[in-house]
SEFIDO-504046 format. One record per residue (C-alpha): residue number from 0; residue in one letter; x, y, z. Coordinates in pm, 1 decimal, decimal comma. Layout:
# SEFIDO-504046
@i NUM&aa A&xx X&yy Y&zz Z
...
END
This chain:
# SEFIDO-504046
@i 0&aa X&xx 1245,7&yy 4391,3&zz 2948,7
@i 1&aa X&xx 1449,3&yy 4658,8&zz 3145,8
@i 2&aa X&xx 1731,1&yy 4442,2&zz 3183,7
@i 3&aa X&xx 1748,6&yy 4415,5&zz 2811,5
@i 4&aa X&xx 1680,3&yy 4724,3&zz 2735,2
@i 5&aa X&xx 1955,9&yy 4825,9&zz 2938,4
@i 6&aa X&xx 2197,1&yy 4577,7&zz 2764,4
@i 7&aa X&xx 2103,1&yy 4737,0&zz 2437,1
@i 8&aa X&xx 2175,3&yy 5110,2&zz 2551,8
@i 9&aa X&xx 2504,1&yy 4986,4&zz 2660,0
@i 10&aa X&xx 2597,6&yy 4825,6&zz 2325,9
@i 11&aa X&xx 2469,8&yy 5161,8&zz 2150,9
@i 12&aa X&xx 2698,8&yy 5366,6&zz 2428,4
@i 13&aa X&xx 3004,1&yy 5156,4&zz 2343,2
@i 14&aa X&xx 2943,9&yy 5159,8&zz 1955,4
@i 15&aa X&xx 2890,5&yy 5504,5&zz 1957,5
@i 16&aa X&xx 3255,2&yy 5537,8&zz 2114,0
@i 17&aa X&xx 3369,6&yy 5294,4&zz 1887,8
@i 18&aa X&xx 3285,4&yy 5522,2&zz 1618,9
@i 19&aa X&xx 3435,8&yy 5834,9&zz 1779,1
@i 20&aa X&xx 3727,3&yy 5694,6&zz 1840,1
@i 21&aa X&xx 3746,3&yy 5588,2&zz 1382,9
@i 22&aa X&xx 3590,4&yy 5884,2&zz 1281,0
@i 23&aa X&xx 3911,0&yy 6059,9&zz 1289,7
@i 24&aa X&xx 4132,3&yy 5753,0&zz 1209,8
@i 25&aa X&xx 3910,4&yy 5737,2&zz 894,1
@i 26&aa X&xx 3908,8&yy 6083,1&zz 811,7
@i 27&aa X&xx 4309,6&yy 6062,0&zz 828,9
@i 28&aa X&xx 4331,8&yy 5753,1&zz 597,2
@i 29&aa X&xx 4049,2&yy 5906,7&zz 309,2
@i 30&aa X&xx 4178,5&yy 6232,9&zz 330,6
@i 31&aa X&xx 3988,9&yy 6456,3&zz 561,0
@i 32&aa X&xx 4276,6&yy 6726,7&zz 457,3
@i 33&aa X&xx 4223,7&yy 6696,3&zz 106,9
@i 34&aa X&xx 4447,2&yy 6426,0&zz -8,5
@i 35&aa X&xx 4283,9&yy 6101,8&zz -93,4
@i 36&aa X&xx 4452,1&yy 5747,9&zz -9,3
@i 37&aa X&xx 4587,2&yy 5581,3&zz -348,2
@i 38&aa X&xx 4353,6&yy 5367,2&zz -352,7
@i 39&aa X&xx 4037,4&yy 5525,7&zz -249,5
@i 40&aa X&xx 3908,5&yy 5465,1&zz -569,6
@i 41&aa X&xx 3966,3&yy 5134,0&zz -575,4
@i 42&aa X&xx 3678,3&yy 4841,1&zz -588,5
@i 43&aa X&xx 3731,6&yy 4608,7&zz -290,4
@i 44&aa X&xx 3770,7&yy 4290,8&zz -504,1
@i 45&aa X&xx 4132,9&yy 4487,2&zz -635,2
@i 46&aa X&xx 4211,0&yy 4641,1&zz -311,8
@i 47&aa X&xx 4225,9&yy 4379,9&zz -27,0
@i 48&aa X&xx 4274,2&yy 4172,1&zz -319,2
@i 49&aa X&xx 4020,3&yy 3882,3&zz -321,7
@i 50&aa X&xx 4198,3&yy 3640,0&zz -482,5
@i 51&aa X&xx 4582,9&yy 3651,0&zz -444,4
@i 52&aa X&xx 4772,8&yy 3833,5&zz -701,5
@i 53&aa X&xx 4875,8&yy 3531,4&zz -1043,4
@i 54&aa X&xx 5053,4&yy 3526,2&zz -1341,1
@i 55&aa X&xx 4698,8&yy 3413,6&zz -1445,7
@i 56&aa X&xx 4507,4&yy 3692,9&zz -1356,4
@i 57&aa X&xx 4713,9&yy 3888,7&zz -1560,5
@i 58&aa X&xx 4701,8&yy 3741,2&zz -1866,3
@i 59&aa X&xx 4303,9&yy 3694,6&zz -1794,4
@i 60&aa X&xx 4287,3&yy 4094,5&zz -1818,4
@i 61&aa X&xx 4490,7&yy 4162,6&zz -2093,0
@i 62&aa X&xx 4357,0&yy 3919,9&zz -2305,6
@i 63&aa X&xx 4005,1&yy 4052,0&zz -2180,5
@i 64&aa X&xx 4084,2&yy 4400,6&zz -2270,4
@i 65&aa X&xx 4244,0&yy 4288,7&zz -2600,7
@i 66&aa X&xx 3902,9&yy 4155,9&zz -2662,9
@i 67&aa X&xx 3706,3&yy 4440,1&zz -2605,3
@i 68&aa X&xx 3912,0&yy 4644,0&zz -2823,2
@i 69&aa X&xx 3830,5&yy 4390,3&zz -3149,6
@i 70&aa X&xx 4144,3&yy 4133,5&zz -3124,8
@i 71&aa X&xx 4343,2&yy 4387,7&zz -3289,5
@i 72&aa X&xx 4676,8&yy 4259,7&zz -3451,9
@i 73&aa X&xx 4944,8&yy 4451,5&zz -3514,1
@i 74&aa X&xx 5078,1&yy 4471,7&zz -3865,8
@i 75&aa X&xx 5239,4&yy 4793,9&zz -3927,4
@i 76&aa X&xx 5168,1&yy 4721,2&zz -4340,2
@i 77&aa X&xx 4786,7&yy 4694,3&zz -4320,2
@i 78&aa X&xx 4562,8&yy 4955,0&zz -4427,2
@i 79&aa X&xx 4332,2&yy 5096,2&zz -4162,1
@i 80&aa X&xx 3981,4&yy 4943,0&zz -4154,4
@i 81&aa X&xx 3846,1&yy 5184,9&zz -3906,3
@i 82&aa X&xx 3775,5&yy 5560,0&zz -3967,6
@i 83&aa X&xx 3762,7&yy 5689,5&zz -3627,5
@i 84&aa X&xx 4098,2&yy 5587,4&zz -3401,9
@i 85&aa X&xx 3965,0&yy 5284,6&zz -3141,0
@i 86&aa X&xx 4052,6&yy 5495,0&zz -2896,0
@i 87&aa X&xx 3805,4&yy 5775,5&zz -2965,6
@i 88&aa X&xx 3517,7&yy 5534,8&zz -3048,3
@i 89&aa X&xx 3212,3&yy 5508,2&zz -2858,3
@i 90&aa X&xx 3247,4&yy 5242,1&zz -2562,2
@i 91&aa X&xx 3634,6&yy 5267,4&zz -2647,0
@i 92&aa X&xx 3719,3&yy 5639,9&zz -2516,4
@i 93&aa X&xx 3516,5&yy 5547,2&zz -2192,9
@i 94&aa X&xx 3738,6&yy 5249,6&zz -2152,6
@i 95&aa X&xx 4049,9&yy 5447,3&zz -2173,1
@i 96&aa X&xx 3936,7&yy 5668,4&zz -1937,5
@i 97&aa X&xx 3870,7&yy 5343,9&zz -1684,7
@i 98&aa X&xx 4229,7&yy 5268,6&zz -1760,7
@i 99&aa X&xx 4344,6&yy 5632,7&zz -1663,4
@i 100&aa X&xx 4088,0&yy 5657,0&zz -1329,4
@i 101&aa X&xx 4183,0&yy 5292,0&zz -1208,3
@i 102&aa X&xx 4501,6&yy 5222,3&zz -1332,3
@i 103&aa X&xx 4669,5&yy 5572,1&zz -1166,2
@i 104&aa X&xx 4635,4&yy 5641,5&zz -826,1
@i 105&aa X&xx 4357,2&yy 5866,6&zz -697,9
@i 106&aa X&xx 4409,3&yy 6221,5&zz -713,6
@i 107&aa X&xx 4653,4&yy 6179,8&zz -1024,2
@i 108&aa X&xx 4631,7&yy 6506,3&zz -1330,0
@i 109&aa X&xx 4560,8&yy 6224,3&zz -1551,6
@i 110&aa X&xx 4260,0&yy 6065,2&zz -1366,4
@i 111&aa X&xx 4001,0&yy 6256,0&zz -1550,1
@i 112&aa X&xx 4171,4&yy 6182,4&zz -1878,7
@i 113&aa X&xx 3973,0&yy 5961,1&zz -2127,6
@i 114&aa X&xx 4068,1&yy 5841,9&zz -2504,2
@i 115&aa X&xx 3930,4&yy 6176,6&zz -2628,1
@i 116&aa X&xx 3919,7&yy 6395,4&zz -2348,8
@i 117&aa X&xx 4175,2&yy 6620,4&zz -2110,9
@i 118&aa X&xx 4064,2&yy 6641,1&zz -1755,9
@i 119&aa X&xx 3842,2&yy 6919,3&zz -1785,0
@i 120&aa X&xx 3666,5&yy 6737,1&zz -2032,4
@i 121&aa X&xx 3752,2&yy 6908,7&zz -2343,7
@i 122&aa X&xx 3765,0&yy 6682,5&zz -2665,2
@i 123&aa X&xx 4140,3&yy 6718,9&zz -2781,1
@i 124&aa X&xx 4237,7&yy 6692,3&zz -3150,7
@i 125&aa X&xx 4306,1&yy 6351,6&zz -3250,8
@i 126&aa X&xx 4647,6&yy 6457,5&zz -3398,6
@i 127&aa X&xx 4728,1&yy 6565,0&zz -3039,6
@i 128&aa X&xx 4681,6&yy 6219,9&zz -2911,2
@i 129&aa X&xx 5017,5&yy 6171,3&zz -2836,9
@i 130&aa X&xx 5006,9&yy 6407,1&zz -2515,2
@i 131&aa X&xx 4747,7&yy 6168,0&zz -2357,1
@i 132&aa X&xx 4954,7&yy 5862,7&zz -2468,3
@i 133&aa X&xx 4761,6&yy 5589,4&zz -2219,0
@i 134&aa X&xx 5012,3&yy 5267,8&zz -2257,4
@i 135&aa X&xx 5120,2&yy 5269,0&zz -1926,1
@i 136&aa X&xx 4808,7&yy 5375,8&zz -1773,7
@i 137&aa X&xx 4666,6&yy 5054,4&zz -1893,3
@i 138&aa X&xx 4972,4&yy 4847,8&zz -1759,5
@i 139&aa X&xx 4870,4&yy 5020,2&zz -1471,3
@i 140&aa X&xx 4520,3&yy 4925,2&zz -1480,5
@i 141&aa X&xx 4593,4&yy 4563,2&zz -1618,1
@i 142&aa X&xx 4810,2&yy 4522,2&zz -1264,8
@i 143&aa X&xx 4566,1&yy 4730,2&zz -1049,9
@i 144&aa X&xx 4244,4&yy 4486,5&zz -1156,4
@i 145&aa X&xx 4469,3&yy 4169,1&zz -1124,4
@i 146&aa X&xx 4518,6&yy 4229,1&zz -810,5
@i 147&aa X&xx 4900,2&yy 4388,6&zz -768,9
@i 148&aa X&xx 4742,9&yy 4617,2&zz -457,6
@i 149&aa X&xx 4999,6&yy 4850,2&zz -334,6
@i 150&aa X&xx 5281,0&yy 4644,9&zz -452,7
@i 151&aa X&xx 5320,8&yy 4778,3&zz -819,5
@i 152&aa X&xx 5461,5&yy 5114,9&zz -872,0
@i 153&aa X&xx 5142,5&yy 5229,0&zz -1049,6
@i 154&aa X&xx 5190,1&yy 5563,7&zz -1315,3
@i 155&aa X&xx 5107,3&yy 5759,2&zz -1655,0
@i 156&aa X&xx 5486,4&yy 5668,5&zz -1756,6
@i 157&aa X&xx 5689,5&yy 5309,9&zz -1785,9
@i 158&aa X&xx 5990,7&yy 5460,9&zz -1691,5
@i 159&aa X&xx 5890,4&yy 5478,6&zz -1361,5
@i 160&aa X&xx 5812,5&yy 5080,8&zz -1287,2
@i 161&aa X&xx 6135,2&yy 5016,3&zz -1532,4
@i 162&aa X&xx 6328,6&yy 5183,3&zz -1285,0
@i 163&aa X&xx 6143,9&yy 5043,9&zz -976,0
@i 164&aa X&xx 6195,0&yy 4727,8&zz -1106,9
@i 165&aa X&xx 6546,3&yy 4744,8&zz -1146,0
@i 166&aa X&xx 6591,8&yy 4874,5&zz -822,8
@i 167&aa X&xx 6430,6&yy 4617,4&zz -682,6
@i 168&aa X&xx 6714,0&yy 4375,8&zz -855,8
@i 169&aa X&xx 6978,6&yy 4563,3&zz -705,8
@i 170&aa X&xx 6857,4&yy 4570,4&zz -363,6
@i 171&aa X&xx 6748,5&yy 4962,4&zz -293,6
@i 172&aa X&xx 6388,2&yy 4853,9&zz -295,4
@i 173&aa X&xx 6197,9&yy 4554,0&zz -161,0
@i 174&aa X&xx 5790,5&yy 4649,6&zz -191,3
@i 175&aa X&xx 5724,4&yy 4583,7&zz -560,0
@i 176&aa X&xx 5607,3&yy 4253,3&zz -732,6
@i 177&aa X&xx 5836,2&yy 4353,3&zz -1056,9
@i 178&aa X&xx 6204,9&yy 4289,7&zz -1109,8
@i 179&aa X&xx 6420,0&yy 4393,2&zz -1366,7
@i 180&aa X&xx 6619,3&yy 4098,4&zz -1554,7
@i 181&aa X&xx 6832,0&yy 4121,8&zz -1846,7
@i 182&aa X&xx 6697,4&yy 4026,5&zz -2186,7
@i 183&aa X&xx 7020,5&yy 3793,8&zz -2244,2
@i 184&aa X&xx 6957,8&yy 3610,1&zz -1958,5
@i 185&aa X&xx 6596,1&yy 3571,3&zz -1902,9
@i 186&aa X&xx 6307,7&yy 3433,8&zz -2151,2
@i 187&aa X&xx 5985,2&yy 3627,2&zz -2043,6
@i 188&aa X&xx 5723,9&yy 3416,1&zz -1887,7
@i 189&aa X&xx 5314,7&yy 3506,3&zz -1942,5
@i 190&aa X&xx 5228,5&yy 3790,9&zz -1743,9
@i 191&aa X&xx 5593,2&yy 3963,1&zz -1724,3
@i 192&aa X&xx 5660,5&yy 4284,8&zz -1911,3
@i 193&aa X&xx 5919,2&yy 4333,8&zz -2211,0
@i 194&aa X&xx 6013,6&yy 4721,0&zz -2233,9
@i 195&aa X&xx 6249,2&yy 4913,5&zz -2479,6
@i 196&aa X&xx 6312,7&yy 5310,2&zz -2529,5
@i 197&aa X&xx 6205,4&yy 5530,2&zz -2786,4
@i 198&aa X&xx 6256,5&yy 5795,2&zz -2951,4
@i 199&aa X&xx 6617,3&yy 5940,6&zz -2726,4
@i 200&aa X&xx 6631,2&yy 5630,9&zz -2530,5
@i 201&aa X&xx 6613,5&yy 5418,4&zz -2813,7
@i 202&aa X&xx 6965,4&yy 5316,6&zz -2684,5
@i 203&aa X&xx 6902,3&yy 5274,1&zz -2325,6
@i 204&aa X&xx 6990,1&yy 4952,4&zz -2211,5
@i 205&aa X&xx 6938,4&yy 4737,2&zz -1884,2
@i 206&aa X&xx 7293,8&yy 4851,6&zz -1736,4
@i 207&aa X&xx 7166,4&yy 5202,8&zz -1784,8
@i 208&aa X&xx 6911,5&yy 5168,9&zz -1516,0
@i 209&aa X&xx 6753,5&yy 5302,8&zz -1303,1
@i 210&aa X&xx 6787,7&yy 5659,0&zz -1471,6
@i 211&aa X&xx 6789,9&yy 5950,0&zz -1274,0
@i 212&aa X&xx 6507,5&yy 6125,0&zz -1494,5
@i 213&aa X&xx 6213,3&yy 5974,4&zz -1689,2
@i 214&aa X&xx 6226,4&yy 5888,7&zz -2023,2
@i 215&aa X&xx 6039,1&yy 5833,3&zz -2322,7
@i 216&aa X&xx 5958,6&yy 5354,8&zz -2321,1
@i 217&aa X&xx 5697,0&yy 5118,9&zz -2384,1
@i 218&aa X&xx 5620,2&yy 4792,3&zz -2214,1
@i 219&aa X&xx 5412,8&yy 4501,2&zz -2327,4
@i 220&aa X&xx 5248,7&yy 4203,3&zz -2158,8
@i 221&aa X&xx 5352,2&yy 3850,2&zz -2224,8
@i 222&aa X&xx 4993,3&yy 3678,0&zz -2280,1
@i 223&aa X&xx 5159,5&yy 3337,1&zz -2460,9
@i 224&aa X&xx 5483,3&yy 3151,6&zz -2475,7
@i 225&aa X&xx 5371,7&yy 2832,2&zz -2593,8
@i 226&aa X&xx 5495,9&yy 2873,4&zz -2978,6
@i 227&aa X&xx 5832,7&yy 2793,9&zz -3025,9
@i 228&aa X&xx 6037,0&yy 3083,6&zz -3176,4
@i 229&aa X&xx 5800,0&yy 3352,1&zz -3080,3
@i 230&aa X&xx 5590,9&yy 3511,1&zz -2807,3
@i 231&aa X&xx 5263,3&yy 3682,5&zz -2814,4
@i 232&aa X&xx 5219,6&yy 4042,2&zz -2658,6
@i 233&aa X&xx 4990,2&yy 4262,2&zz -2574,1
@i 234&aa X&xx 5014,7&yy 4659,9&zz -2528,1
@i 235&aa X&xx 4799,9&yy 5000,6&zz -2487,2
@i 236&aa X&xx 4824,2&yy 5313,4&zz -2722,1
@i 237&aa X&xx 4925,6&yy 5062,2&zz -2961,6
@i 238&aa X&xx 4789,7&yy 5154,3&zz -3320,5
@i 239&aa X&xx 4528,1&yy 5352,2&zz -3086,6
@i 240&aa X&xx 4374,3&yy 5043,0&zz -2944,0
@i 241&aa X&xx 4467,2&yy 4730,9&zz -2727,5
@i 242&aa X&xx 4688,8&yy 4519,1&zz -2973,1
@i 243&aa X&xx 4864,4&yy 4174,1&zz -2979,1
@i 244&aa X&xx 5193,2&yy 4180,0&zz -3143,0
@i 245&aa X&xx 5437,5&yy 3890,5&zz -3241,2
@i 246&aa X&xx 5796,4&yy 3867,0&zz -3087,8
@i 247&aa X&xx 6061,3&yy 3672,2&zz -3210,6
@i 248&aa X&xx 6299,2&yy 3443,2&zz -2929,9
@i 249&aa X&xx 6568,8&yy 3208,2&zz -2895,1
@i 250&aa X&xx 6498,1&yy 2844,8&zz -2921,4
@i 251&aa X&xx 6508,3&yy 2898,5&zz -2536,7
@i 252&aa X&xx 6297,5&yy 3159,5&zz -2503,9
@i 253&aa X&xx 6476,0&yy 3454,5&zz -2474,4
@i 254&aa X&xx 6402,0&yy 3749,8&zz -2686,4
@i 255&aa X&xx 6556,9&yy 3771,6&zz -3003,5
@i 256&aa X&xx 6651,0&yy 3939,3&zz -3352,3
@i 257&aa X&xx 6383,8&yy 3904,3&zz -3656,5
@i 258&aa X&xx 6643,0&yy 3601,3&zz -3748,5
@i 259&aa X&xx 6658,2&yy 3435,0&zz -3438,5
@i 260&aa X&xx 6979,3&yy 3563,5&zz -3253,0
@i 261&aa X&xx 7016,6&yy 3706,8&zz -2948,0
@i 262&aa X&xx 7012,6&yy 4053,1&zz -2892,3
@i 263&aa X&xx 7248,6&yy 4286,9&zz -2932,5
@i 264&aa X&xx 7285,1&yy 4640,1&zz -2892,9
@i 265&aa X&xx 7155,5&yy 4742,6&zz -3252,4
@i 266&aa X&xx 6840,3&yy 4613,4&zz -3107,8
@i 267&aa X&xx 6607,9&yy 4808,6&zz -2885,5
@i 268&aa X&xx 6460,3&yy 4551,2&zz -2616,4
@i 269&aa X&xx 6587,2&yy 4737,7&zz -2272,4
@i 270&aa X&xx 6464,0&yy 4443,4&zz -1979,1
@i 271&aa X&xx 6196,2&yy 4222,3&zz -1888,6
@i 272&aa X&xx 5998,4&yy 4310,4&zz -1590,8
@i 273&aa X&xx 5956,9&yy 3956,4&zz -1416,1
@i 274&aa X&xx 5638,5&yy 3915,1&zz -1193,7
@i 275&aa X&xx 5691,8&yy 3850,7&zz -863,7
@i 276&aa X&xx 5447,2&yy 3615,1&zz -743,6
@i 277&aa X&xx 5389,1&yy 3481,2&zz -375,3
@i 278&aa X&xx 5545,0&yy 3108,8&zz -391,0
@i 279&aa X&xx 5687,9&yy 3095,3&zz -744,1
@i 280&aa X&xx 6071,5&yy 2969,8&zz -740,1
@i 281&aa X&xx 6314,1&yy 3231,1&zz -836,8
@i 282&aa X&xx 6452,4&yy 3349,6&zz -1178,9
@i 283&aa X&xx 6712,7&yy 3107,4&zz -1284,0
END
């Protein structure tokens, strides 16, 4: 009995330095001096990941979250059935605001942002909406839940990953999963984004890249190439909800006028964001 008691008090001595020596090495890593790791808010099954990061996972997530929003379709003709944006619904505005707290890194302004709210949680106008635009926050989250860890560039804007991506392609960066690829010489598989610019940067193009400032883009998820001529995709802040949209391609698969050519300048597609997953052969 003494002898094990005496093996016991030893194990308790030697955990107990154990733990002095982490404390601090834990304190540094979850921000002892006030400035929490990116991922601190992160659920272990997204953060070590589980399961390694897939083409599949993505398009699991976005079709999920495409789901939860009512399998809305874009048509830019339709008359709204819903009275109350999707995004300010109840169940909905929480959702955004899971997209916003997971999908940015901990510690972001935006975190406490939800579909209705500002981060002191103050119900905005709903014709103000476009100052908590969330489309790239839920790329972000899409990525972050998949299982991208710290290898996608996650943020409240798509410029930033546009530009990560293509400096990825030219070499000046090696630690994301996305790289840039020209829309003339690339047909987007599921899971890879296809971005353009709006409003000023409407005209922005793939040689453009990376910009030295932000600017105003949107990027949608590939979720199904298996229709010839066309491509389903799926984007945030899109008609205030999760929405699938059509988009015409080439008859090999690259994307494309309304009548089938390839694109040209007149056309706004900037690049496709190609996934890049752990044993998958190249872009050809």
């Amino acid at each position: 009995m003494i002898l094990i008691h005496r093996r016991n008090r030893k194990r308790r001595t030697a955990h107990s330095a154990v733990r002095r020596l982490l404390v601090p090495l834990l304190c540094s890593l979850n921000a002892c001096m006030g400035k929490p790791m990116p991922d601190a808010h992160v659920p272990p099954f997204a953060k070590v990941p589980f399961d390694p990061f897939s083409r599949q996972a993505v398009v699991a997530v976005t079709l999920r979250e495409w789901r939860l929003f009512g399998e809305t379709v874009a048509d830019p003709d339709a008359e709204p059935l819903r009275t109350v944006k999707p995004e300010r619904e109840e169940g909905l505005w929480q959702r955004v605001g899971e997209y916003w707290w997971l999908g940015l890194n901990a510690g972001s302004r935006e975190s406490g942002w939800t579909g209705k709210h500002n981060g002191a949680g103050t119900v905005f106008p709903a014709e103000d909406d476009g100052d908590f635009a969330w489309s790239a926050a839920f790329i972000s989250y899409v990525m972050r839940i998949a299982g991208a860890g710290a290898r996608f560039p996650y943020s409240g804007d798509h410029a930033d990953y546009i530009n990560a991506a293509k400096r990825v392609t030219l070499g000046q960066a090696s630690n994301w999963l996305v790289a840039a690829e020209r829309v003339q010489d690339y047909a987007p598989r599921p899971g890879d984004l296809v971005c353009f610019g709006r409003g000023t940067a409407r005209g922005l193009r793939y040689e453009d890249l990376p910009t030295a400032a932000l600017f105003t883009s949107h990027c949608d998820i590939v979720v199904d190439t298996t229709t010839p001529g066309r491509i389903a995709v799926i984007g945030g802040n899109v008609q205030d909800s999760v929405t699938m949209n059509t988009v015409p391609v080439t008859g090999d698969g690259k994307l494309a006028t309304p009548d089938g050519v390839v694109l040209d300048t007149r056309f706004p597609w900037m690049a496709v964001l190609r996934l890049l997953v752990d044993g998958e052969s190249p872009a050809v």
